[in-house]
C-alpha positions as CSV (number, residue, x, y, z in Angstrom):
1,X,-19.9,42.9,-9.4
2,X,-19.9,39.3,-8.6
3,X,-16.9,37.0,-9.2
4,X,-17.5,34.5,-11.7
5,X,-16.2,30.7,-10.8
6,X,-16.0,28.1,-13.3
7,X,-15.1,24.6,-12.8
8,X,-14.7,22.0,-15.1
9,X,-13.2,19.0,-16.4
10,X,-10.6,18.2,-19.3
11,X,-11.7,19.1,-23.0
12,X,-12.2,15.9,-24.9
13,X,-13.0,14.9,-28.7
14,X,-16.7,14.0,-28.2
15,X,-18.2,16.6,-25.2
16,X,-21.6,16.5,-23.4
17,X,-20.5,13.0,-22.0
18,X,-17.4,11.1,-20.5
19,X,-15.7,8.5,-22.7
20,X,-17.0,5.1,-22.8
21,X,-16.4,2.4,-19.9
22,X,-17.1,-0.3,-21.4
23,X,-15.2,0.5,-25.4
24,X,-11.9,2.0,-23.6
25,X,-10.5,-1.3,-25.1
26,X,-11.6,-0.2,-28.7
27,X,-13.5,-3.4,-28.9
28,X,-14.2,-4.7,-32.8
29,X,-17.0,-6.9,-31.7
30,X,-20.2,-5.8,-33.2
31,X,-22.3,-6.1,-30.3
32,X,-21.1,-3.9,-27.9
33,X,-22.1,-2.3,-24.4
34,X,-22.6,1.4,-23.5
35,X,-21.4,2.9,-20.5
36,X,-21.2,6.9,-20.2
37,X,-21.1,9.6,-17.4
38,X,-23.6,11.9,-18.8
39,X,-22.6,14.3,-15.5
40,X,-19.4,14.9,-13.8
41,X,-20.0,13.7,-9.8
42,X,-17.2,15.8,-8.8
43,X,-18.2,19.3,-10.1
44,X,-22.0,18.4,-9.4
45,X,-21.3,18.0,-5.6
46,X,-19.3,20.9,-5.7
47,X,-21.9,23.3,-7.5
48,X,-24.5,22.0,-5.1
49,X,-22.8,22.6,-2.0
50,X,-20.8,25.9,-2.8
51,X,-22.7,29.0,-3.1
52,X,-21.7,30.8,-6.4
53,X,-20.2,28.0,-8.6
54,X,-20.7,27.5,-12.0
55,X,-19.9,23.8,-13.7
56,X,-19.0,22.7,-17.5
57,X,-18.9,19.6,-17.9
58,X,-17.1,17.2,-20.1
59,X,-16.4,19.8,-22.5
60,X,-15.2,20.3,-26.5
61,X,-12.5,22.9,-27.2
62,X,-15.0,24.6,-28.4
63,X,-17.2,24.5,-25.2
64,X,-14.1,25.7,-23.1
65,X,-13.3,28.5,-25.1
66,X,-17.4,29.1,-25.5
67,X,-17.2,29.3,-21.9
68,X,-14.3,31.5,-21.4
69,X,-15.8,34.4,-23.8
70,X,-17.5,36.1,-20.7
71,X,-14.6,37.2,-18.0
72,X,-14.0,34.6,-15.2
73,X,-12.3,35.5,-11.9
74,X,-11.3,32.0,-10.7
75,X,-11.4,28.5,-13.2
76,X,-11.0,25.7,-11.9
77,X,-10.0,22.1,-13.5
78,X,-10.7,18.6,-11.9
79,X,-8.2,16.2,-14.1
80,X,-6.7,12.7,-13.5
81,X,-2.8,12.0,-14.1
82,X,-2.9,11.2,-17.5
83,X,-4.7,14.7,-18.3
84,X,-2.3,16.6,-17.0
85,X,-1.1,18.0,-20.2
86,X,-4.4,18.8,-21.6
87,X,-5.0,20.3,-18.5
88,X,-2.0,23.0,-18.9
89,X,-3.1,23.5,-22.5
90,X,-6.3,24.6,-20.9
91,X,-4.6,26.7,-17.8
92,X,-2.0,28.5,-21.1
93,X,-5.5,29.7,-22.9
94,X,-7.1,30.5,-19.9
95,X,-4.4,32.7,-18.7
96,X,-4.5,34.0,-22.4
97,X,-7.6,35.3,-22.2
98,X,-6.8,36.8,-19.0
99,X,-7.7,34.5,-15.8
100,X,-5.9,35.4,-12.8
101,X,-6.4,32.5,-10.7
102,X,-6.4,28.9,-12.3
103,X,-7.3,26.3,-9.5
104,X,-6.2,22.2,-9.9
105,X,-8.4,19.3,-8.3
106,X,-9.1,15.9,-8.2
107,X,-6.3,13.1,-8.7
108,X,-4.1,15.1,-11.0
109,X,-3.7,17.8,-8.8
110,X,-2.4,15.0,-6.5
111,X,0.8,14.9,-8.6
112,X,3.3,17.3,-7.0
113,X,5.0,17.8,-10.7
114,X,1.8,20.1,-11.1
115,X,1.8,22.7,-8.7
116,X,3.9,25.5,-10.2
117,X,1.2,25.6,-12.9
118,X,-1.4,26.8,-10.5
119,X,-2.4,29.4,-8.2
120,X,-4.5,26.5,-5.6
121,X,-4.6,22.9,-5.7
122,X,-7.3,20.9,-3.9
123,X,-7.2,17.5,-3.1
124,X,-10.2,15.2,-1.6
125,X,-13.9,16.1,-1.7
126,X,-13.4,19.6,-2.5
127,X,-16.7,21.2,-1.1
128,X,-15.3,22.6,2.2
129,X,-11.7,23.5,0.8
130,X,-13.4,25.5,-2.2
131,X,-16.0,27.0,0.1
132,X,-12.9,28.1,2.9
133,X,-11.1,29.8,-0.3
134,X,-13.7,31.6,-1.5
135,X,-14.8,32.9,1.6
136,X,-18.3,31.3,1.4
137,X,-20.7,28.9,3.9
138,X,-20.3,25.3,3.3
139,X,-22.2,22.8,5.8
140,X,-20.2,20.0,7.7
141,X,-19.1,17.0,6.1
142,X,-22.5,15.4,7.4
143,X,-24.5,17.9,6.0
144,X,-23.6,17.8,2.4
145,X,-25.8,18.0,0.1
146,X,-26.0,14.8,-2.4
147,X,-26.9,16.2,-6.2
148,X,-29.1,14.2,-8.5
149,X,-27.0,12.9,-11.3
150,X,-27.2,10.8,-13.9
151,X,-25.4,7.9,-16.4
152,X,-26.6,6.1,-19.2
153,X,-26.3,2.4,-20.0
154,X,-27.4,0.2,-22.6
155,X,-26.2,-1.6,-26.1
156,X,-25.7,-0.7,-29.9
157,X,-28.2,-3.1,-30.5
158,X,-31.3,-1.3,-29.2
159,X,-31.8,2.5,-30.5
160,X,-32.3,4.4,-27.4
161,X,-30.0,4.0,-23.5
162,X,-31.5,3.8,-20.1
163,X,-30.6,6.7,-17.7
164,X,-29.6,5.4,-13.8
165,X,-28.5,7.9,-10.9
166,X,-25.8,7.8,-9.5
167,X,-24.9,7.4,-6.0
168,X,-22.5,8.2,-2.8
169,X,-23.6,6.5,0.1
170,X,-20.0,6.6,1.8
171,X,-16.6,8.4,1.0
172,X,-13.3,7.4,1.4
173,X,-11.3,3.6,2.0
174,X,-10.2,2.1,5.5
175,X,-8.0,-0.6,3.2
176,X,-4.7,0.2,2.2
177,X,-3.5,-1.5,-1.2
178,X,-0.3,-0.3,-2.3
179,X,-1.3,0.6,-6.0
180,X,-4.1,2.8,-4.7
181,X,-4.1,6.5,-4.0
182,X,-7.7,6.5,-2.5
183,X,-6.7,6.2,1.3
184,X,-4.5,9.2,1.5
185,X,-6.1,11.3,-0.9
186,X,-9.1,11.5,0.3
187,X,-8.6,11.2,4.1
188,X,-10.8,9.2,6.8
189,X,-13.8,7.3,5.1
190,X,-17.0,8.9,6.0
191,X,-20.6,8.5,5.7
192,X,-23.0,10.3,3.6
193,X,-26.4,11.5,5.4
194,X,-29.4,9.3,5.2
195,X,-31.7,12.4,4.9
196,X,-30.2,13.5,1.9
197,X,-29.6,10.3,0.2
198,X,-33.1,9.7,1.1
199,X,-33.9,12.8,-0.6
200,X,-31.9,12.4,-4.1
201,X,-33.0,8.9,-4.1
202,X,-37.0,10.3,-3.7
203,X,-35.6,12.9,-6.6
204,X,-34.5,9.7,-8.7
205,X,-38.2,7.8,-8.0
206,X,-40.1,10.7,-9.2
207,X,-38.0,11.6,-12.1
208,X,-39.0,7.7,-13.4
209,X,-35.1,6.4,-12.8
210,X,-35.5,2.8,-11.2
211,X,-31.5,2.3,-11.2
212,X,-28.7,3.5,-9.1
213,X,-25.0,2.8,-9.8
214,X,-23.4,3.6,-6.2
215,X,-19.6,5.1,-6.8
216,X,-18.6,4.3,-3.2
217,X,-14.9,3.4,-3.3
218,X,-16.2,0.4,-1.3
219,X,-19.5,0.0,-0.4
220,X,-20.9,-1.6,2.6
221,X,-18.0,-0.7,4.6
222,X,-20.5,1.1,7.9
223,X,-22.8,-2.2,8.5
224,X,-25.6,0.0,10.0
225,X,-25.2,2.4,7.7
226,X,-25.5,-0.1,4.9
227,X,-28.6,-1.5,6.2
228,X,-30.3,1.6,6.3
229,X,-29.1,2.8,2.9
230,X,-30.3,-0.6,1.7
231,X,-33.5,-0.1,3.1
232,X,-34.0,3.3,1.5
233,X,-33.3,1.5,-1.9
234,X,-35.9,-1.1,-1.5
235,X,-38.3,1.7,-0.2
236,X,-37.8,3.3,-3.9
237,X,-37.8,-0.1,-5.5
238,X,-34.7,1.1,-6.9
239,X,-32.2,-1.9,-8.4
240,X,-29.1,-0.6,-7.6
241,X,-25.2,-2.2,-8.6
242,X,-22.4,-0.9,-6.2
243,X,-18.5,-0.7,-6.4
244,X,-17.8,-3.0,-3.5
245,X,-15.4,-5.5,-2.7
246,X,-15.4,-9.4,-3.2
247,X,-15.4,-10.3,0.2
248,X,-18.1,-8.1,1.4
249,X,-20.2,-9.0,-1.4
250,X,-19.9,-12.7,-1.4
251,X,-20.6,-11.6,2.6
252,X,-23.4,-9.7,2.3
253,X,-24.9,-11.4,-1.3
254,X,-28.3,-12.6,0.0
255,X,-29.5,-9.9,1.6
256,X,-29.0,-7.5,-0.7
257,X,-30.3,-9.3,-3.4
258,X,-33.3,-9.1,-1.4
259,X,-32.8,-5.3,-1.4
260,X,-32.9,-5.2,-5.3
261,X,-29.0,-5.8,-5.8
262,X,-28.5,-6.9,-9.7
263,X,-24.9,-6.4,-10.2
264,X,-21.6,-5.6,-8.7
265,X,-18.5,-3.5,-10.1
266,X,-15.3,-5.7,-8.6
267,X,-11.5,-5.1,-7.7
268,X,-10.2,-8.4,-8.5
269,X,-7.0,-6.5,-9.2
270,X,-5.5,-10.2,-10.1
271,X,-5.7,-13.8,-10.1
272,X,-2.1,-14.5,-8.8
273,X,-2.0,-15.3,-5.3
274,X,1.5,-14.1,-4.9
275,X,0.4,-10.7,-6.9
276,X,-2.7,-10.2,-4.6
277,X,-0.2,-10.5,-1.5
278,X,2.3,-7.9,-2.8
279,X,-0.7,-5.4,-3.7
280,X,-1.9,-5.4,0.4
281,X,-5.1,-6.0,-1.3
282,X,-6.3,-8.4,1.7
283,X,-7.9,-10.6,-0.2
284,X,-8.0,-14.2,-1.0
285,X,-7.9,-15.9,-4.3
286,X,-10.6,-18.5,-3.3
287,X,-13.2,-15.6,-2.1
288,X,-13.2,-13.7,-5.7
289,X,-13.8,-17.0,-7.1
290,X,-16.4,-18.3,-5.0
291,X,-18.2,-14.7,-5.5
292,X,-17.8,-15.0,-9.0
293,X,-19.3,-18.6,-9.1
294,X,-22.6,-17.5,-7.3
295,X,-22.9,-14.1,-9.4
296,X,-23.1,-16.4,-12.5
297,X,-25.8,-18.8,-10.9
298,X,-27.8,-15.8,-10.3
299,X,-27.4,-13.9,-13.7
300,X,-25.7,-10.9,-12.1
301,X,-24.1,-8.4,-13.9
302,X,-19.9,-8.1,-13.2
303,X,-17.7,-5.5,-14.0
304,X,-14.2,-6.7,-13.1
305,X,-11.5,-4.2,-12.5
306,X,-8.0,-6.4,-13.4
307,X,-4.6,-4.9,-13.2
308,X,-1.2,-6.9,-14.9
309,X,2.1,-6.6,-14.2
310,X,2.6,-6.5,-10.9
311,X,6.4,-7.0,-10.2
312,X,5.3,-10.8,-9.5
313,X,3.3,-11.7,-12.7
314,X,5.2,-13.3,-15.7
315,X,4.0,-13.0,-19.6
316,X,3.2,-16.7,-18.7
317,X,1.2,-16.4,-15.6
318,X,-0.8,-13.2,-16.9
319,X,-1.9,-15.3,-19.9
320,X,-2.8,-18.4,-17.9
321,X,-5.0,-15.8,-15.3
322,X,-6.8,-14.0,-18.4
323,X,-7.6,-17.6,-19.8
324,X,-9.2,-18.1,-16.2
325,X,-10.6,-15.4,-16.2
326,X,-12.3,-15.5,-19.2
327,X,-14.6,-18.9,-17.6
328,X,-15.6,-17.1,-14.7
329,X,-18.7,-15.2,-16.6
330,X,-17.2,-11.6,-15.9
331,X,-19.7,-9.1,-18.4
332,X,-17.2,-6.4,-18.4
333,X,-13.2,-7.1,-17.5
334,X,-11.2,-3.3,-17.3
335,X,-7.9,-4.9,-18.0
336,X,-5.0,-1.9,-16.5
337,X,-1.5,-2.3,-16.9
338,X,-0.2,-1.5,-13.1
339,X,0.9,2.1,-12.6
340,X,3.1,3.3,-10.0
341,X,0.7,7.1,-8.9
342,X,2.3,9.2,-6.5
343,X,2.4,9.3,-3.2
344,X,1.9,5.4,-3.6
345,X,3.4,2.4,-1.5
346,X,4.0,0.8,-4.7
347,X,5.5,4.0,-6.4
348,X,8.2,3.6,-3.4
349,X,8.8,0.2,-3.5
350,X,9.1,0.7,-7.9
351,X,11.2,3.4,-7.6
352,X,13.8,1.7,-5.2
353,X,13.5,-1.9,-6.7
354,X,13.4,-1.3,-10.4
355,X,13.5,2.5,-11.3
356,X,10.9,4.6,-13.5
357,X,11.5,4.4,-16.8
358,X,8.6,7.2,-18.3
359,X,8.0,10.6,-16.6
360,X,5.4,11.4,-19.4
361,X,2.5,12.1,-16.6
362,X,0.1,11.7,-20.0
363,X,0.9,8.0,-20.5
364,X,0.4,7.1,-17.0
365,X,-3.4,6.1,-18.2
366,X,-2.8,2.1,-17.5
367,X,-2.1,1.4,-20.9
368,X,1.6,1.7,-20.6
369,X,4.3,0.4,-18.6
370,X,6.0,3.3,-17.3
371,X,8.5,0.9,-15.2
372,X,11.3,-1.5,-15.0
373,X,9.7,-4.8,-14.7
374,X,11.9,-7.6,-13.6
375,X,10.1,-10.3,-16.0
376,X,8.3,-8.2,-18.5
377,X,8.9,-5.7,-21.5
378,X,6.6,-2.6,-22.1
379,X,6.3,-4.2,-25.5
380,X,5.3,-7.6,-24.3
381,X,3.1,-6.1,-21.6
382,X,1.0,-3.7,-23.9
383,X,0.4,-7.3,-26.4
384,X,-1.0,-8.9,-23.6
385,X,-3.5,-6.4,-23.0
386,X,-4.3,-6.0,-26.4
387,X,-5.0,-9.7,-26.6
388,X,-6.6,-10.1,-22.9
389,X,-9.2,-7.1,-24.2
390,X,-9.9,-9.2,-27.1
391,X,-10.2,-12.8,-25.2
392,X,-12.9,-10.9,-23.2
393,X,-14.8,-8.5,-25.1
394,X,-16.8,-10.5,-27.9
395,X,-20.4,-10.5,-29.4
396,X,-21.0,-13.6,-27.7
397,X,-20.0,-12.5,-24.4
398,X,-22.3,-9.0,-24.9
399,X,-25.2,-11.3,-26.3
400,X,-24.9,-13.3,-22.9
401,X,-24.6,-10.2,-20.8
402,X,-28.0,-8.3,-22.6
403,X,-29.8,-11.9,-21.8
404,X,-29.0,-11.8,-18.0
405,X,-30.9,-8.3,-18.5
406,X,-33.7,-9.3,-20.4
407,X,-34.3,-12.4,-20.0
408,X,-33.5,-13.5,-16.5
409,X,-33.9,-9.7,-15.5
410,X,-30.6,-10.4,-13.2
411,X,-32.0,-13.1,-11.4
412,X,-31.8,-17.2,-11.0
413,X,-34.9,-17.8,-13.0
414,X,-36.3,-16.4,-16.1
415,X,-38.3,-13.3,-15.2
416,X,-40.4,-11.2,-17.8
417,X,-39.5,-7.3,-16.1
418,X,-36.3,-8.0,-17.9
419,X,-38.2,-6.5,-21.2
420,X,-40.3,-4.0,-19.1
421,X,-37.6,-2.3,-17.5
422,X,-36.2,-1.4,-20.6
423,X,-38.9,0.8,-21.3
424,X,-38.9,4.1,-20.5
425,X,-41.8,5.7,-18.3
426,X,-43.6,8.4,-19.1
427,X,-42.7,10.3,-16.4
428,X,-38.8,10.0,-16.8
429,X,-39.3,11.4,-20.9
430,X,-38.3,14.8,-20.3
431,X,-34.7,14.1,-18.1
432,X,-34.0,12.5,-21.3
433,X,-35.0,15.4,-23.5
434,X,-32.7,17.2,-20.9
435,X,-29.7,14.6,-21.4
436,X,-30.3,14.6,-25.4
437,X,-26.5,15.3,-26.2
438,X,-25.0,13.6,-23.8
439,X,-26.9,10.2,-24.7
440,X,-26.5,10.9,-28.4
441,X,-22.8,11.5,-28.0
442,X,-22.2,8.3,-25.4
443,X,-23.5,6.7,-28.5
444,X,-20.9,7.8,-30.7
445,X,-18.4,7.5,-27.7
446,X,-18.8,3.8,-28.1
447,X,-19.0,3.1,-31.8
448,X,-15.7,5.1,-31.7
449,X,-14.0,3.6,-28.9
450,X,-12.1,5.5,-25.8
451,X,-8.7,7.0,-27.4
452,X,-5.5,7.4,-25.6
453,X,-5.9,10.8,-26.2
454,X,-4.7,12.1,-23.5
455,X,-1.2,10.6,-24.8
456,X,1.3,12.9,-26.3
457,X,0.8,11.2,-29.9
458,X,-2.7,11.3,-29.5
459,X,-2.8,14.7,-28.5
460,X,-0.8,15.7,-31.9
461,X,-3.8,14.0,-33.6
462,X,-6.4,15.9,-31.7
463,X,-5.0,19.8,-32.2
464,X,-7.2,21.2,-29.3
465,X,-6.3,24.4,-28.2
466,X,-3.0,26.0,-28.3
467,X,0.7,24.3,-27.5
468,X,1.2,23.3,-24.3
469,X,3.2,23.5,-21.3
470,X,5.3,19.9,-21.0
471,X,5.6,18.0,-17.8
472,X,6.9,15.1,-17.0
473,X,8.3,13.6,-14.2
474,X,12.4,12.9,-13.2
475,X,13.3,9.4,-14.3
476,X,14.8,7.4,-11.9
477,X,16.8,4.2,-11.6
């Protein structure tokens, strides 16, 4: 008989879709934005590319133990950090109900703390170290295979969400920022094929999807490869907003404009010069501002990844950056508290400097300051988020972001495809028969708002599953 192989992600209270981007804040405004993960990139590269795998994503309690009804021979569970405990609540069933071999991937299994509660961790892409364990054929790194997968975006203010595919044209990060995990975790950046990007982007065209959100940790970072990838977009008239940073972007703006660019997803990490210097981020001040500047004159849309409390930032000088911020036009600011990850430059630094105050792997989410900060109090620090997230998130500023979309269709002049792309084609009607419960539930996702539930006290709230196993880190000092 055939093994059976299930991978999945972390149970959650609303399944079928990940938690809202754009309401992890809990925004009150009554005009808000929708962002959701309808699949799980991660598990749909690996069931495409390893022979034998079976995927669930984003699942309910309910799904999980659904799932786990039939005998499985190997489950496996791609969590962050701050899932770590709902992730052993899921290995304790599992092994409950009589799985031998519970596997860990993705960032959490990165955390060495974890280990002991599995029989194989993976870390990186984990299409060739899967396909090695299970004694299968996986092609080389250049011949994987890029799955059609799909998000939804849109607002509370219209009844239905657009779909967009998503997109890997690269993977990996040359840069080293000390905060970031990416580098080492992954390994040497690499391309993704142009045959089979051309192919899931032909998949995307026919399927009626005109929009592609590429999840490169930084695109544009292989020039030729860029311009040929670029060129493939424009071929499939697909409008396409990438994770990218500043300085390639304000760099490379024109052009791909031209190629159907409408939007950008940005590290500006911070504001403070001194703050950007500790981070390694090698980045100027002056470049995210000038970006920023001509974004606005052209009505693209911004989502601005900003992190507080690095060990130079005062309650003072955070306020004064948010309130700077807040002018530059940015649609969508992720305000993070700065966490020190494992197997981080800054987790070094922290931990000889200051010390760690938290081990509680669950709150290491970037809502809490887990740290000794020389200036700041995890009180203090967790108000100024709270108030940063509601400086930036407002009716007014949603209002202006839908208008960039439908009125200037994401360029300098009022355009009318603005209102037409919003429609859906007939051609694309059954992928969103297909997605039905993921786009209902990203809906309820947002009128909710992400919770910390991946938070001990949340988790008490939440009752899924049975009690679990606690981990936490050593404090040190």
């Amino acid at each position: 008989m055939p093994r059976r192989i299930l991978f999945t992600s972390p149970v959650q209270p609303i399944g079928g879709c990940s938690p809202d981007v754009y309401s992890w804040n809990k925004s009150t405004s009554n005009i808000k934005l929708i962002m959701s993960f309808i699949n799980h990139p991660g598990l749909c590269f690996l069931k495409a590319n390893v022979p034998g795998v079976e995927i669930l994503e984003y699942p309910t309690w309910n799904d999980f133990e659904a799932a786990l009804k039939e005998p499985v021979d190997i489950l496996g569970i791609s969590f962050y950090i701050n899932e770590s405990e709902i992730a052993l609540r899921m290995v304790r069933y599992a092994r409950s109900r009589g799985v031998k071999e519970v596997w860990a991937g993705n960032y959490g299994a990165y955390s060495p703390e974890v280990a002991k509660y599995f029989d194989r961790v993976v870390t990186g892409w984990g299409e060739a170290p899967a396909a090695a364990a299970l004694g299968v054929s996986s092609g080389a790194h250049s011949e994987i295979i890029h799955p059609p997968m799909y998000g939804c975006m849109g607002t509370n203010v219209f009844p239905y969400l657009t779909l967009h595919g998503f997109l890997y044209t690269s993977r990996g990060c040359p840069y080293t920022c000390t905060f970031c995990q990416t580098p080492d975790f992954y390994g040497e950046a690499a391309t993704v094929s142009l045959e089979t990007i051309d192919r899931v982007l032909w998949t995307y065209s026919k399927q009626g999807i005109a929009t592609a959100n590429i999840l490169d940790e930084n695109f544009g970072i292989f020039p030729r490869h860029t311009r040929e990838v670029i060129g493939l977009l424009k071929k499939y008239r697909m409008r396409w907003i990438p994770l990218c940073r500043a300085d390639l972007l304000l760099k490379h703006l024109d052009e791909w404009k031209e190629h159907g660019l409408f939007g950008a997803h940005i590290g500006v990490e911070t504001l403070n010069p001194a703050s950007l210097k500790g981070s390694d981020k090698k980045l100027q001040r002056g470049t995210t501002v000038e970006l920023l500047r001509l974004m606005r004159k052209n009505h693209l849309i911004v989502q601005a990844f900003y992190i507080i409390g690095f060990e130079e930032d005062t309650v003072e000088s955070i306020r004064q950056d948010i309130e700077e911020l807040a002018t530059l036009d940015v649609d969508i600011a992720q305000v993070q508290i700065v966490t020190p990850y494992p197997r981080t430059v800054l987790r070094d630094v922290i931990d000889q400097r200051y010390g760690i105050l938290d081990g509680n792997l669950s709150r290491y989410n970037s809502r809490n300051l887990v740290w000794k900060h020389p200036n700041i109090e995890p009180r203090e620090i967790k108000e100024l988020q709270q108030w940063a997230h509601a400086k930036l998130f407002t009716s007014a500023r949603a209002l202006k972001t839908i208008s960039k979309m439908l009125i200037f269709d994401c360029t300098e002049r009022v355009a009318i495809k603005g209102v037409t792309r919003m429609a859906r084609s007939r051609k694309s009607l059954r992928l969103y028969r297909v997605n039905r419960r993921g786009l209902r539930n990203a809906k309820a996702w947002a009128k909710r708002g992400w919770d910390a539930y991946d938070e001990i006290e949340q988790e008490r709230k939440l009752s899924v599953g049975p009690g679990t196993m606690r981990l936490t880190q050593p404090k040190t000092s």
